[in-house]
C-alpha positions in Angstrom: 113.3 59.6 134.2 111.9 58.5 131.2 111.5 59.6 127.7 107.5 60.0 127.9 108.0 61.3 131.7 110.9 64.1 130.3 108.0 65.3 127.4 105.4 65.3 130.0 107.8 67.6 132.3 108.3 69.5 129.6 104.8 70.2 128.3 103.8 71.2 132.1 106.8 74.0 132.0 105.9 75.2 128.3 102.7 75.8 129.7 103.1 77.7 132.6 102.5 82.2 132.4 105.9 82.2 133.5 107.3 80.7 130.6 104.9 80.4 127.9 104.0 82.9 125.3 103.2 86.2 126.4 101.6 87.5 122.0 97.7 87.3 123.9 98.9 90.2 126.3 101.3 92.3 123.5 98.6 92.0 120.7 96.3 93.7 122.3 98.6 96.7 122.7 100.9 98.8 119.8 104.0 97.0 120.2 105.4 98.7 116.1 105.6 102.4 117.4 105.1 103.4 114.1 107.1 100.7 112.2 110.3 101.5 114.2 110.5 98.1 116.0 113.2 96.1 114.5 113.0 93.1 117.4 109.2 92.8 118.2 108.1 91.1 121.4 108.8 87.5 121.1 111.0 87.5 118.5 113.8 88.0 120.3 115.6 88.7 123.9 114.6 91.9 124.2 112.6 94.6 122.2 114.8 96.8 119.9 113.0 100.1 118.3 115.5 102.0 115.9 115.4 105.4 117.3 118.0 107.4 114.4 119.0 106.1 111.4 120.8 102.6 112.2 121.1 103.2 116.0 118.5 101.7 117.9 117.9 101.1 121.9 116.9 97.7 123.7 114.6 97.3 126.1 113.7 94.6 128.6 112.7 93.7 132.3 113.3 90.9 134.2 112.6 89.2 138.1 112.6 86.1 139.3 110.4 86.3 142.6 111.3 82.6 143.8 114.8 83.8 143.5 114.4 87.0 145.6 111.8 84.9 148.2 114.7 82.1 148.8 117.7 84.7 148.8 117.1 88.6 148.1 120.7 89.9 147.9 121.3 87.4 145.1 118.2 87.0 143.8 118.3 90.9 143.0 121.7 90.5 141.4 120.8 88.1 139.5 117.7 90.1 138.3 120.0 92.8 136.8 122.4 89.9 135.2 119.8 88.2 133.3 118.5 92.1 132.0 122.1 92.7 130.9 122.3 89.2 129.4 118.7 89.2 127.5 120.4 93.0 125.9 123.5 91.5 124.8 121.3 88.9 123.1 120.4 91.2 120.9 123.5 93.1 120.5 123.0 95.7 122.3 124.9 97.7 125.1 123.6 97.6 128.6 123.4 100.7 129.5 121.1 102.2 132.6 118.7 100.6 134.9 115.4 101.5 136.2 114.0 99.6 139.1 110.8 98.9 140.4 110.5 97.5 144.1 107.4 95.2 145.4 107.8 94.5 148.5 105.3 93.6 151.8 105.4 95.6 155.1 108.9 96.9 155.7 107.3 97.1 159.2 107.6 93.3 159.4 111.5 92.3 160.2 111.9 89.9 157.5 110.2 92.6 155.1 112.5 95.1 155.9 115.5 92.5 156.0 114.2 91.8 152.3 114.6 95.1 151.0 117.5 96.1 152.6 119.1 92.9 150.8 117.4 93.4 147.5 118.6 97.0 147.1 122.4 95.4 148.4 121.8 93.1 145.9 120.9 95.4 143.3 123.3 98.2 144.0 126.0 95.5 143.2 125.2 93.8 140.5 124.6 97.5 138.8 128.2 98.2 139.8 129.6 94.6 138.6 128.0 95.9 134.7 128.7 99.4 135.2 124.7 100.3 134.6 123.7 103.1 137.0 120.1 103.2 138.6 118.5 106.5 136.7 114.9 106.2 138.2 112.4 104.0 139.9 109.9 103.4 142.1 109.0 101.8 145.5 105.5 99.6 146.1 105.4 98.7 149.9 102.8 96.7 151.9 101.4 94.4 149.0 99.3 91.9 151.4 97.0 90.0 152.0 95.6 87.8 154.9 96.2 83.6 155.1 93.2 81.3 156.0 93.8 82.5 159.8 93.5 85.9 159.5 97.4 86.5 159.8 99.1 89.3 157.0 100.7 87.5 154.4 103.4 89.1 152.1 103.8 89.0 148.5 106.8 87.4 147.0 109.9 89.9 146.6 109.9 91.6 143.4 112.0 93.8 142.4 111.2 94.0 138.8 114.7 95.2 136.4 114.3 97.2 133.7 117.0 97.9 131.5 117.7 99.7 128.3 120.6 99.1 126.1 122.3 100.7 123.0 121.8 99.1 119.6 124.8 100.2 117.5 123.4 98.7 114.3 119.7 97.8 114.2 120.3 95.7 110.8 122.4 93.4 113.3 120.7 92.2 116.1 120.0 89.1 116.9 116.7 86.5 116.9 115.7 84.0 119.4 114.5 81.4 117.2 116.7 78.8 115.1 117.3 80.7 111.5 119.4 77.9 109.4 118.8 73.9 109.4 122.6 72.4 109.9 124.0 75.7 112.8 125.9 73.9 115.4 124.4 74.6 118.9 126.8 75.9 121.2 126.3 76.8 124.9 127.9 79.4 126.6 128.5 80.1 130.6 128.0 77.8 133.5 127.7 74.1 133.3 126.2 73.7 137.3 122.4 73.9 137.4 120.7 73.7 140.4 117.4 72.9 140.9 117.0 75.3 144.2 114.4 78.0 143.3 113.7 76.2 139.7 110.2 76.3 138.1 110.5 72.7 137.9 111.0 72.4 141.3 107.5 74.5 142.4 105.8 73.7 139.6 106.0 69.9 138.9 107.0 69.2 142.9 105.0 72.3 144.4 108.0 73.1 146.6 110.0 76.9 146.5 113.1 75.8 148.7 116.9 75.5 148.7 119.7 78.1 147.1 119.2 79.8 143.5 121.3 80.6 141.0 124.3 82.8 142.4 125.8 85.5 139.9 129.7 85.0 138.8 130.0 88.2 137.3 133.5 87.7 135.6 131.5 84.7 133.9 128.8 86.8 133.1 130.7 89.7 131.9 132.5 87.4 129.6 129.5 85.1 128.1 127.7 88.1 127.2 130.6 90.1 126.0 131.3 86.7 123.1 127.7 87.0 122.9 128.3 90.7 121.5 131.2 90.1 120.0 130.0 87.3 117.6 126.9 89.0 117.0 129.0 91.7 115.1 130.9 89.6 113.2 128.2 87.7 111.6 129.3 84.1 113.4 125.6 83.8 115.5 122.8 83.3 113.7 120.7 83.7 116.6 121.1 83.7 120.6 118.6 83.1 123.7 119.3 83.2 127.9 119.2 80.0 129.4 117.3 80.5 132.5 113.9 79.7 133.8 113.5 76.0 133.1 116.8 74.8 132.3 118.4 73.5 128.7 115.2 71.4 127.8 112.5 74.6 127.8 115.5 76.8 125.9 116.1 74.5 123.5 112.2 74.5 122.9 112.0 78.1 122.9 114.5 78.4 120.1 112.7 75.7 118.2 109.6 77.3 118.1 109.9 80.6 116.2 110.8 79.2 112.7 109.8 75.6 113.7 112.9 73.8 113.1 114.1 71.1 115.5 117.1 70.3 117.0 119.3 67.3 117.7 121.2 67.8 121.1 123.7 65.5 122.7 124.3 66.0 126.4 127.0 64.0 128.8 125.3 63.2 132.4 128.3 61.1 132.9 130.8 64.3 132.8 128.8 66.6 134.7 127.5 64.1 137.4 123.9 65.9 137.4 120.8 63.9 137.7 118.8 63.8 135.0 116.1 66.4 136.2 118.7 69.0 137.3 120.6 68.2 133.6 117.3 68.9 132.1 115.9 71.7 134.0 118.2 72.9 136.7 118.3 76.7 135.9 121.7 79.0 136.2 123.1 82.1 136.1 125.7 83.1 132.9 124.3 80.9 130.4 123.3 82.1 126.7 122.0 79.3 123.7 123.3 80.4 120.6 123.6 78.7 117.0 126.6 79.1 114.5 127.0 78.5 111.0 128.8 75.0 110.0 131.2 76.9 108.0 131.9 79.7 110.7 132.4 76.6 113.6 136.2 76.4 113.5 136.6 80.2 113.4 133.9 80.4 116.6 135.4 78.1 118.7 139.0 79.2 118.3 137.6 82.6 119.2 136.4 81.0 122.5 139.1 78.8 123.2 141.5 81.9 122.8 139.3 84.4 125.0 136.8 82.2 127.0 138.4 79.2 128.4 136.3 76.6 128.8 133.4 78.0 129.7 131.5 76.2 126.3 130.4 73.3 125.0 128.8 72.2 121.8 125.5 70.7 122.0 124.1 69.6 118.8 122.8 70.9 115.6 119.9 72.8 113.9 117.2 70.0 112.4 115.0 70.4 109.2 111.6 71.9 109.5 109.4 69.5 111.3 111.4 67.7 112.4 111.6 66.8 116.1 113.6 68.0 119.1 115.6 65.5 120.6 117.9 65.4 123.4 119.8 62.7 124.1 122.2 61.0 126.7 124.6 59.1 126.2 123.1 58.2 122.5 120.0 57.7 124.5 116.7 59.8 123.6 115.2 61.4 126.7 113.1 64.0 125.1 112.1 63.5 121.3 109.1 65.5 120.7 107.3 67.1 117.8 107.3 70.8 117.4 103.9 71.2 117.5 103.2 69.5 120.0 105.4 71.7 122.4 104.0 75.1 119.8 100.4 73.6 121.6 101.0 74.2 124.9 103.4 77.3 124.6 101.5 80.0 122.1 98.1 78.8 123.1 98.6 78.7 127.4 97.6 82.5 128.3 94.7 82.4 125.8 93.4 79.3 127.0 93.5 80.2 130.9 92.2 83.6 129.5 89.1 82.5 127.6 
């Protein structure tokens, strides 16, 4: 793959209503309840509205339909994971679930069989992070009919939504890069797969092979250090690695403030090709950025109580200056921020207007 090719990948991701800003649909809307949001949409994993004095409650919901199409039971776990994770992002808690189940004709086999998983799936993953089901509700028989007349289902979605509790609202946690010189540090799972990947339908137009599975001692632990050095003042800001891989997270945490970021990956050590380094997705996998001076105290933190379940990536660049990611010393992606700022704010507008 080459540099121009990676950028071009890129671009087409940034771009897609999947991943791209969502501000044309939350603009339209009230999204300050009367001043109380602390974490407004966008700027952060999840929304966080301070509810009584300092304490404050989380909010976010999450699906990934390719997922849940390609393998229900684990596609529905892994639904309630990346909730839980995009909470502890911000610091907060998870705490209850409430679900909401689209599903075709349960009078189909593979419809039923597809439900049947998804609430398995579901009903596990909420025991794994201890975050009971408190309400829902059930849409059945979304359909339509294929060029020969024949029903054809919707994708699977059971759509998560999760609350969490904010302990301390002045200490929650931003997407975006806040401090030119953090070190880059990622957390969780270093196997990305491409099965189920938005780079896989949307640059290749094919939905096939096995997603993301859930290790939920992994994921209990990366977003527990997530939490844990959140308090303590050590991350400056934190993000969930998930639809389209390393490249369009590191993007996403360039954006907000506009500062770049110099990355340095190992192919060699991992054995990945270059598209599934890039933008193989995974399960258990949080961005975060750390103060220079707070690096040694942060990693003997995780060496002590994570393993090796980390790896430092890179640093925080100036403002303005590029992203770049690079193999072996070798750019692959080195791209402007406003280029990338282009085709992610602007995307839903444009395909609106």
């Amino acid at each position: 793959m080459s540099s121009i090719r990676g950028i071009d990948i890129l671009f087409q991701l940034l771009a897609i209503p999947t991943i791209a800003s969502k501000r044309w649909v939350y603009r339209q809307y009230d999204h300050e309840v009367q001043n109380n949001t602390v974490v407004l949409p966008g700027g952060g994993d999840a929304a966080v509205i301070r509810v009584r004095g300092y304490r404050g409650v989380a909010a976010t919901t999450d699906c990934n339909s390719r997922y849940v199409y390609l393998d229900p039971y684990e596609g529905s776990s892994a639904a309630v994971a990346e909730a839980a994770r995009n909470l502890s992002c911000v610091r907060a808690e998870p705490l209850a679930v409430t679900d909401n189940l689209n599903f075709g004709s349960p009078e189909n086999p593979v419809g039923y069989w597809q439900l049947a998983s998804a609430c398995s799936g579901i009903a596990q993953a909420c025991r794994e992070l201890e975050t009971p089901v408190t309400g829902g509700n059930v849409s059945l028989y979304n359909e339509t009919v294929d060029s020969d007349g024949l029903p054809k289902s919707i994708y699977p979605t059971p759509v998560i939504g999760m609350i969490g509790l904010v302990e301390d609202v002045r200490k929650v946690c931003p997407t975006g890069w806040q401090t030119p010189g953090d070190i880059i540090y990622l957390l969780g799972s270093n196997t990305p797969t491409l099965g189920g990947s938005e780079y896989l339908a949307t640059i290749h137009g094919i939905v096939a092979g096995k997603p993301p599975c859930v290790d939920f001692d992994l994921e209990r632990a990366v977003q527990k250090a997530t939490r844990v050095g959140i308090k303590r003042g050590w991350i400056n800001s934190a993000h969930d690695c998930s639809e389209g891989g390393i490249a369009v997270t590191l993007a996403e945490c360039c954006l907000p403030n506009n500062l770049g970021a110099e990355i340095y990956l190992n192919q060699a050590q991992t054995q990945q090709r270059l598209d599934e380094l890039l933008f193989g997705e995974a399960a258990s996998r949080i961005l975060v950025s750390v103060s220079l001076h707070i690096g040694a105290t942060w990693e003997n933190y995780l060496t002590e109580n994570f393993g090796d379940h980390w790896q430092k990536l890179g640093f925080v660049s100036n403002k303005g200056e590029n992203m770049r990611i690079l193999i072996e010393s070798v750019p692959v992606i080195d791209v402007k921020i406003e280029e990338m700022g282009d085709r992610f704010w602007k995307a839903i507008e444009k395909l609106m207007s």
